[in-house]
Legacy VTK file of the C-alpha trace (Angstrom):
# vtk DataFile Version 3.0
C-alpha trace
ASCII
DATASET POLYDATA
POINTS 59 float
141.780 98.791 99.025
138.198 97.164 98.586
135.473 97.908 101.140
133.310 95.446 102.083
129.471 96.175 102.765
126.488 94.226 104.598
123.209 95.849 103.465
119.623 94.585 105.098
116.976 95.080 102.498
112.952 94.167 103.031
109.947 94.000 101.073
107.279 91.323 99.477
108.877 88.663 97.888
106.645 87.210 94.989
108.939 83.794 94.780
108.137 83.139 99.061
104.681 85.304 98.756
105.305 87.465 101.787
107.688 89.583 103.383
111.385 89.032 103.356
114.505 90.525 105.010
117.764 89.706 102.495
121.026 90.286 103.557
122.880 91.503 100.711
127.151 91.405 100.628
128.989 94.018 98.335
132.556 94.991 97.798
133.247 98.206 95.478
129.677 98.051 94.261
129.976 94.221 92.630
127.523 91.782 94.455
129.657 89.604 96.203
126.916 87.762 98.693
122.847 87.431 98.956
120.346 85.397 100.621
117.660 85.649 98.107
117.409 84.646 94.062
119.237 87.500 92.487
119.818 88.152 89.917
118.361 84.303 88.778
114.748 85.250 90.238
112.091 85.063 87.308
110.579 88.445 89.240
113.922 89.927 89.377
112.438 93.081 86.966
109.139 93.981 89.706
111.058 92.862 92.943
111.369 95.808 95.458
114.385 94.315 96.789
116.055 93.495 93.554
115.533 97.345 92.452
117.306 97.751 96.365
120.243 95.725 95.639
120.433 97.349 91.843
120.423 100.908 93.568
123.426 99.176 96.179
125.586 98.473 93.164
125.502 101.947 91.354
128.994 103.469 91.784
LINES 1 60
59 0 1 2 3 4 5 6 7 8 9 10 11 12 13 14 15 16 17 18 19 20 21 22 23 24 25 26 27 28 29 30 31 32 33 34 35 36 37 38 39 40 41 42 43 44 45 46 47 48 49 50 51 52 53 54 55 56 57 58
């Protein structure tokens, strides 16, 4: 049975150059959903929120 999760994750988005709110979508730890540029963002390696949604798909 797969379990589906919303996550809200916030912090300074280089890409929009302030602060952002991304709503990210997972099901058994694989990214199924976001709102923001992952994992295609150039900043994708300094992003706060990118290390967020990395941390969200850990098993």
């Amino acid at each position: 049975m797969s379990v589906e999760q919303e996550s809200f994750l916030s912090g300074y988005c280089r890409c929009m150059d302030g602060s952002r709110m991304v709503a990210v979508v997972t099901e058994d730890h694989t990214l199924t959903e976001t709102d923001c540029g992952y994992p295609d963002c150039p900043y994708t390696n300094e992003c706060v929120i990118a290390a967020g949604i990395r941390e969200l798909l850990k098993p």
